[in-house]
Steps between C-alpha positions, in 0.01 A plus 500: 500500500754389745883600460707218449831622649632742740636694222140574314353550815745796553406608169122486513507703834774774352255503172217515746607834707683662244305605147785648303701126586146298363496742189890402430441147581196498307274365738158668582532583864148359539628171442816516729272598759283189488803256474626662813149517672527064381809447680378673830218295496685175441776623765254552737399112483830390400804719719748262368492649138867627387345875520317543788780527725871583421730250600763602767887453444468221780283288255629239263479585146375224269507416133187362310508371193251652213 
């Protein structure tokens, strides 16, 4: 399952490395590890996704609507 901000992508990956964070969360660490696994794959192909790079004070910021 892809993340679908920035925000749960952080999430996933901290729930993903860290096993006493998952078990707080209450998330099986299995499962943040495939949803981060999902959004390297989909990075890979698409490098203009919101997480696969962190954008640089020099870049605009932008709303989007919901």
């Amino acid at each position: 399952m892809l993340s679908k901000s920035a925000q749960q992508h952080r999430f996933m990956e901290a729930a993903a490395h860290n096993s006493a964070f998952a078990e707080k969360a209450g998330i099986p660490q299995k499962v943040a590890k495939e949803c981060v696994t999902a959004d390297k794959r989909t990075a890979k192909k698409k490098p203009d996704r919101k997480f696969a790079k962190r954008r640089t004070s020099t870049q605009k910021r932008t709303k989007t609507c919901a």
